[in-house]
N, C-alpha and C positions, 0 to 999 in steps of 0.2 A: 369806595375802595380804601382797604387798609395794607397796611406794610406785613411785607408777606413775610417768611424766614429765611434768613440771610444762609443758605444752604448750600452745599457743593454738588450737586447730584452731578451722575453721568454721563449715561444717553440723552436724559429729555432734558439736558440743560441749557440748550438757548431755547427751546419751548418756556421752560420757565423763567427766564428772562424776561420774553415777551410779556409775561402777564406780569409782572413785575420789575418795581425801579428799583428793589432790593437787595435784587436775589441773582447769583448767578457760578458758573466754573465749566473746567471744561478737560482738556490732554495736551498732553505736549508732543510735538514731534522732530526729529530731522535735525541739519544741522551743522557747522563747525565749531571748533575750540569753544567749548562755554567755560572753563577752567582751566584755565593753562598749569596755574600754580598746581592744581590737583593731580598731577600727573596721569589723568584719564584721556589723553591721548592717548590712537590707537593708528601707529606707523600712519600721523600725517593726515587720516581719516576725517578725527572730530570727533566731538561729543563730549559729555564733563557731566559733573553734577558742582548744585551750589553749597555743597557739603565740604567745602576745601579745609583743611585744618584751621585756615586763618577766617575762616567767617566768621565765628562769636561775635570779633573783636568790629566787623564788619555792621554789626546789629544794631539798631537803634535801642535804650533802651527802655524796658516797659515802668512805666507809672499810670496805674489802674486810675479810669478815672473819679470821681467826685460829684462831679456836677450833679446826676442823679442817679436815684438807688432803684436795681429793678426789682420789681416785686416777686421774681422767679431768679439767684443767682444764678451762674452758669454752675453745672457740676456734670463731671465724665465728658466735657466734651461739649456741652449743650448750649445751643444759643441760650442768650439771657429771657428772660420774657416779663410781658407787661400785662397786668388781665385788667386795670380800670378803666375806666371811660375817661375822654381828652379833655380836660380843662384850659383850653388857651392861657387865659388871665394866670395860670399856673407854671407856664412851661418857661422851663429855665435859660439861661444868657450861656453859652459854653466859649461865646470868643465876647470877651469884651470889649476890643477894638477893633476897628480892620486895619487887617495887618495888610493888606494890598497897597501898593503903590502907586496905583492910577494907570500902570500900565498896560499894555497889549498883549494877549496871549491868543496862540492860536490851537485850536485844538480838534484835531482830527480822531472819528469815533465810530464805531458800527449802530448801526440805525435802524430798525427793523419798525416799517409803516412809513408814514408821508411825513419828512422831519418839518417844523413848522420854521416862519421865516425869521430870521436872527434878531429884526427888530421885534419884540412880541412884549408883554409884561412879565413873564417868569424870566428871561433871560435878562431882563431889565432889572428888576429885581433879585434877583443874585447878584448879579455884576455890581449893585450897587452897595447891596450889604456886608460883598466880599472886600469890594475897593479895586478889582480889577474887570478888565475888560476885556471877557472871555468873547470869542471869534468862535464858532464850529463849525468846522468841516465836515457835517456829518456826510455818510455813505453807507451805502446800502449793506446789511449788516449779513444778507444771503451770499452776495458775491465779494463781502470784504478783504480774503485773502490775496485777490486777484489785485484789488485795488492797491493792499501794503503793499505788496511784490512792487507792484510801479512807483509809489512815492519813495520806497525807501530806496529803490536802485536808482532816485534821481537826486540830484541836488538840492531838491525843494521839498526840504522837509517840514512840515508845521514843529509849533514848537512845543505843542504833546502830543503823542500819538498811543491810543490806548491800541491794547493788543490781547486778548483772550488766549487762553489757552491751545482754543482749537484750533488757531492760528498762528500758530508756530511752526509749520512745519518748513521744512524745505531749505532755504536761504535766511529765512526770517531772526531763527535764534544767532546767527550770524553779522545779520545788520542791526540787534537791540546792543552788539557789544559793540560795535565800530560806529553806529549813526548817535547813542544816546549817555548822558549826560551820567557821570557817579555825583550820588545824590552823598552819598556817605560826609565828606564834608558837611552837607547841613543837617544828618540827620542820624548817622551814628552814634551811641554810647550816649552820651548826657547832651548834646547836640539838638536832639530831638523835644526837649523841654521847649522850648521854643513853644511847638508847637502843641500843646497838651491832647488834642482829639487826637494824633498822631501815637504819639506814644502811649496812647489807651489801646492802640492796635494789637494784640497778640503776638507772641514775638514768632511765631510758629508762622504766621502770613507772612512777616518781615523776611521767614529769611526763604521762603519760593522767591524775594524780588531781587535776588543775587545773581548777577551773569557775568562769566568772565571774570568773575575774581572781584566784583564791585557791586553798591549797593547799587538799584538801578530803578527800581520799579517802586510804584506806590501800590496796594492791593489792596482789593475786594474780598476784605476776609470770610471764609466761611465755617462753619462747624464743623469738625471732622469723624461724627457720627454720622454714618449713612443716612443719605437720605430719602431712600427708594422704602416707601411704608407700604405695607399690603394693607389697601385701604378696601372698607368692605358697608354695607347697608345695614348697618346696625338695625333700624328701625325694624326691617324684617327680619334678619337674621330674630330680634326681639319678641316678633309677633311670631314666629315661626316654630321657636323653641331651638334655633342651632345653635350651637356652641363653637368657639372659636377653638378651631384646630389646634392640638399644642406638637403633633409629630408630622413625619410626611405623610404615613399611612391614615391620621387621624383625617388628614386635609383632604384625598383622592377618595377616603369614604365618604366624606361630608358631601365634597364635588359633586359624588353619583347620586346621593337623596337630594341635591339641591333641582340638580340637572331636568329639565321635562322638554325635549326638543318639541314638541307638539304644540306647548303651551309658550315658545319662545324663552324660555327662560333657561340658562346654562350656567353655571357656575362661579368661571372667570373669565379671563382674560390669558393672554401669554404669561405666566409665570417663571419665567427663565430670573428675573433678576433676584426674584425672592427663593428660588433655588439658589442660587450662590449664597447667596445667605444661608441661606437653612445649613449646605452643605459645607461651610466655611470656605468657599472658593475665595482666593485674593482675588481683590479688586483689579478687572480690567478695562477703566474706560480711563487713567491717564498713565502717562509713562512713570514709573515703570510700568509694565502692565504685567503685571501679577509673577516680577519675579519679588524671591523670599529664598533667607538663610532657612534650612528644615535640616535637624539634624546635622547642621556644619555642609551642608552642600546645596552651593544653591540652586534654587526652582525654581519653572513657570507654572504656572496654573494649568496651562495647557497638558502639562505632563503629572498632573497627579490625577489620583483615584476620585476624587471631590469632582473634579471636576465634568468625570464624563458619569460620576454617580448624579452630579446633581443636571447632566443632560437627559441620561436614564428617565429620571423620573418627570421631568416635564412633559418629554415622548410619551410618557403613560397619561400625564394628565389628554393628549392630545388625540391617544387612540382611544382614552375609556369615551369620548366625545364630550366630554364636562366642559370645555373651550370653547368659548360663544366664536361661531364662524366666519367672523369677520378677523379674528386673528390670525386664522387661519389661510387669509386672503392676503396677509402682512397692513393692516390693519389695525390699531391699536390701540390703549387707552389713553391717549392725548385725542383723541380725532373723536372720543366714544362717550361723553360726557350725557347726551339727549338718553343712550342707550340704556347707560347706567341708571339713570333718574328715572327710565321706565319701568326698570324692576329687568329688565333682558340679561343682567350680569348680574351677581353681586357682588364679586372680589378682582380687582386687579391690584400692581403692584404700580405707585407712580410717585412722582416729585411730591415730597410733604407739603409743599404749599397749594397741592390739589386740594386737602383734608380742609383749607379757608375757602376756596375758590369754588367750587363744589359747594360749599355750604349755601355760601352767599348768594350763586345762583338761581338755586333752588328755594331759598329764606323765604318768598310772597308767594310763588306760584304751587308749592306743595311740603305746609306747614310741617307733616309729618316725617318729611324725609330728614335721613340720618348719617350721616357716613363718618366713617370712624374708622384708627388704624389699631390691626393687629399687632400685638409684641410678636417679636421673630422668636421662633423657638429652633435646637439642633435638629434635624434631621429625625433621631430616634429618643427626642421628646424630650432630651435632657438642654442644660446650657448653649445657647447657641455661639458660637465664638465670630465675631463679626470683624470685617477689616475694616482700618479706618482709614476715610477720604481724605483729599488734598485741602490742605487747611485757604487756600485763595486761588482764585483761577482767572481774575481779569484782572490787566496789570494797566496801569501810564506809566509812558515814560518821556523823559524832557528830553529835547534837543542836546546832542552834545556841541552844539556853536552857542545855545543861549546865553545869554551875559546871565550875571550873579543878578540881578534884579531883575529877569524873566525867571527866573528859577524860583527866585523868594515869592514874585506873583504866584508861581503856580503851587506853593506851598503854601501860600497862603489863601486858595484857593481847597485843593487838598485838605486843610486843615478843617474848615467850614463843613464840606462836605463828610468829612470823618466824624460830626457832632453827633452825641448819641440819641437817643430815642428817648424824647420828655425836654427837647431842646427847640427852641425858638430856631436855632437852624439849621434842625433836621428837617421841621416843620416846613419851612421855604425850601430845602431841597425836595423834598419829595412829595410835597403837595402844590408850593407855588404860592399864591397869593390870597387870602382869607375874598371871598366874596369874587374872586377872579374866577379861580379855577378852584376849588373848594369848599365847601362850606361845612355849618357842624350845627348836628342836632340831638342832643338828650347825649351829648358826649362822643359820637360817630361821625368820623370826618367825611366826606362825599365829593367823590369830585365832579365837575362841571364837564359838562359836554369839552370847552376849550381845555379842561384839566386835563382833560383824557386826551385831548391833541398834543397838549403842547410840555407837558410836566414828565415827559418819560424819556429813557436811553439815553442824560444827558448825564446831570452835574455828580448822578453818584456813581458814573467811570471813573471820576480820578483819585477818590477814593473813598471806601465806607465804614463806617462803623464794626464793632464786633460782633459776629453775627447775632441777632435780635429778633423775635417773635414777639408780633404786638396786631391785637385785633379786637380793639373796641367795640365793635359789633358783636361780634361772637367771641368775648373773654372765655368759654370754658374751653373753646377750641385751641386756643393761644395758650391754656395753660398742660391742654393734652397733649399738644406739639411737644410743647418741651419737655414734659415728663417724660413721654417716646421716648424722646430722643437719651432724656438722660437714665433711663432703663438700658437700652441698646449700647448706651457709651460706656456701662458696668461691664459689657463682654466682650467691647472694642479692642484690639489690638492694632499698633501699631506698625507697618510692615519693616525689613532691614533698610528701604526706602522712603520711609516717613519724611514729608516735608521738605523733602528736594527737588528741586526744580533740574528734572534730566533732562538732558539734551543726546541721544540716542547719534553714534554716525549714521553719518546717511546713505552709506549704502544697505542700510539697517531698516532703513523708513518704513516700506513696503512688504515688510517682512512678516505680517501677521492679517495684513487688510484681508482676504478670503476667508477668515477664521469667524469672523459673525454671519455670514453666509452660509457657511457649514452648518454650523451651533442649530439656526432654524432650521436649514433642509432636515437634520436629525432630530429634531424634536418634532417637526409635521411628518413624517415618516418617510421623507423623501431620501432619507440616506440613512446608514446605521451606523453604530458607534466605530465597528469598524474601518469605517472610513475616517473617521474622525483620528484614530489611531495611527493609521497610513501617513494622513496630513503634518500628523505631527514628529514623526520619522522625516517625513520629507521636509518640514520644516528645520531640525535640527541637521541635517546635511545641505541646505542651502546656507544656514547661516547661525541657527538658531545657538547651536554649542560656542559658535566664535562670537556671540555675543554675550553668550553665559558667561567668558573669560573676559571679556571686558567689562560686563558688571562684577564679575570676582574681583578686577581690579580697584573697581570706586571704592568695593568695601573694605579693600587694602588696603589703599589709601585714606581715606575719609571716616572708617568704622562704620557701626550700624545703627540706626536711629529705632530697629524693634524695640518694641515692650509691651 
């Protein structure tokens, strides 16, 4: 197993989690006061962005790291990348002391599998190299909202408690300002030297960890180029003579010579996400969700032409029958991986770190196979214009009762775990122990049966590195990742909500949830655009206009972060 790309995707992002200690993001929702100072109250409601006039000054500041040079830099956006083979005897020192104090920390996390037990040798081995003496409270990371609602409405709070995205909704952005710690004292503006992997952070993730007017969160930063790749069977597409669609019409012809229902073979997959793409839809899987200044007035996604062009056209990919029929069942290409590697699909649309995952499993059992991603092209064949994702989406945060030496623990804790890729302890975070849980051949690290139990969903919650693609095993895949991505980041735009962490009132929460339900009934043909049009009349007279004036308001207050 290698280190996947540290990437924001949408929908399938606690899928991607799973298969990764790397990689991860997610939405925000619900809510009271997240900025008072901001004046995004709305009569006593709730809600805010972390765009307050005064946050600059709120920001840690960035000094790029040193330690090592990646062999792919970052540009448009793009995780850094690494294409050679792992040299132990090579990898470099990024903390030269432990800065831990010997103390106690507790830390409560979402957990997805059987967590292993506290006494084990990965946890042993961190604690020991960090100098602190991490506790986890892991919990089940399916039903973790349910679990935050009860620790933070009790007395008994751990003394971090990491928090995703998708878990915010409700009470929750409510209890990160009133239960948890301003870190700002040890880590704003030049503060943050301290801690060097820290302030290698991006300042773009720094400032989603603003709530309430304070710096508050540590984050899991991620690249802010899409990550949703229409990934496809090169090897055939190679042996077959097809060519990689460059318009929509090019793709829905292709679809149909691909397609042979007889012979099991169909073309793709659901295609809705790489429709937004195609069609320049804004991004709706975090809040904002897909509002944007257009023309000095602002939008949702739901109310433009893109968007029910780019529903239009997936309904065609699903009436021509080109759409392997298990999509059609809801169904999808996270659950479809056996189907794919039979040759039953060629093209779906899924989290870039399938393009490693995918490979690798396929690597011994069928030499031939090939999968590769598509560049996204516009609609009618020209520039595609792409929006771009939430730059971090899993956040910790410290007790606001901790004393200044649980706090320096968990920063110095934090710190460890933010080391970058070609680091001695990146390598303990996210492998574990040489000959434990890992080992390494002709340069390719492997993990151990116990690796695979016990080296995931832990130390790189509190925080990670800048987003990174590195895969020793398959370098040319690691360097196609990133080039994707930094292709895609040339046509990236940034939305008038770029890099804010919203917090929506909450009687706003539930104001869009039947909106992905639709989206499919009208692309399987089970409803028509016109209904789609109705929903979203009736959305704007529930609520949808008196929330458009409350984001008119943030960006009256606060300005706009487009470009």
């Amino acid at each position: 197993m290698t280190p996947n790309a540290a990437s924001a995707p949408s929908g399938p992002s606690r899928r991607t989690f799973l298969a990764s200690t790397a990689v991860a993001t997610a939405a925000v929702a619900g809510g009271m006061p997240l900025l008072a100072a901001c004046g995004a109250s709305d009569s006593g409601s709730g809600g805010g962005s972390s765009a307050g006039k005064g946050a600059q000054k709120l920001l840690p500041a960035y000094v790029a790291g040193s330690v090592v040079t990646p062999d792919i830099p970052s540009k448009n956006g793009s995780a850094i990348g690494f294409t050679g083979k792992l040299d132990l005897a090579t990898l470099k020192t990024s903390v030269p002391k432990k800065l831990g104090k010997g103390g106690k920390v507790t830390v409560m996390a979402p957990f997805w599998g059987s967590p292993p037990k506290q006494d084990n040798p990965y946890y042993d081995a961190m604690n020991d190299m960090i100098g602190v003496d991490v506790q986890w409270q892991n919990q089940d990371g399916n039903t973790y909202d349910q679990k935050l609602g009860a620790v933070l409405a009790s007395s008994d709070v751990p003394d971090v408690v990491v928090i995703p995205n998708w878990n915010m909704g409700g009470k929750i952005a409510t209890a990160i300002i009133s239960k948890f710690a301003d870190l700002g004292p040890y880590l704003s503006g030049d503060r943050v030297k301290d801690y060097p992997n820290l302030a290698a952070i991006p300042t773009d993730a720094w400032r989603r960890c603003i709530f309430g007017g304070k710096l508050r969160g540590l984050p899991m930063p991620s690249s802010y180029v899409t990550n949703i790749v229409p990934l496809y069977r090169k090897d055939i597409f190679d042996k077959e003579g097809y060519e990689v669609p460059r318009s929509a019409v090019e793709f829905l012809s292709l679809a149909k010579e691909i397609t042979n229902a007889k012979a099991k073979r169909w073309a793709c997959m659901d295609m809705k996400w790489t429709a937004w793409q195609m069609f320049s839809v804004l991004s709706g899987s975090e809040k904002p969700l897909g509002w944007n200044l257009v023309d000095g007035k602002l939008v949702n996604r739901i109310e433009t032409d893109e968007y029910l062009e780019a529903l239009e056209w997936t309904r065609k990919l699903f009436a021509a029958g080109v759409v392997h029929p298990d999509a059609m069942l809801g169904k999808n290409a996270p659950d479809a991986g056996p189907k794919f590697a039979a040759g039953e699909f060629l093209i779906y649309p899924n989290d870039i770190s399938q393009w490693w995952s995918r490979t690798a499993e396929q690597a011994t059992q069928n030499p031939d196979y090939k999968i590769w991603g598509m560049d996204v092209y516009g609609h009618d064949g020209g520039d595609p214009q792409v929006w771009a994702e939430q730059p971090a989406g899993i956040f910790a945060f410290v007790n606001k009762k901790a004393s200044e030496s649980v706090v320096r623990d968990v920063l110095a804790v934090a710190n460890t775990t933010a080391a970058p890729y070609g680091t001695k302890e990146y390598m303990a975070t996210n492998y574990g122990v040489e000959g434990t849980h890992y080992t390494v051949k002709d340069g390719v690290p492997t993990k151990t049966t116990r690796g695979n139990n016990e080296v995931i969903n832990a130390y790189v919650m509190i925080a990670s590195p800048a987003a990174t693609i590195a895969h020793p095993d398959f370098p040319e895949v690691a360097k196609a990742q990133v080039e994707w991505q930094q292709r895609m980041g040339s046509f990236t735009r940034k939305s008038s909500f770029f890099g804010q962490m919203i917090t929506e009132p909450s009687r706003y929460t539930n104001l869009m949830d039947d909106f992905e339900t639709l989206e499919d009934d009208i692309t399987r043909g089970r409803k028509k655009i016109s209904d789609m049009q109705q929903a979203v009349a009736e959305w704007r007279s529930k609520g949808g206009d008196k929330l458009r004036d409350w984001y008119q308001k943030l960006l009256d207050d606060n300005g706009s972060s487009a470009s």
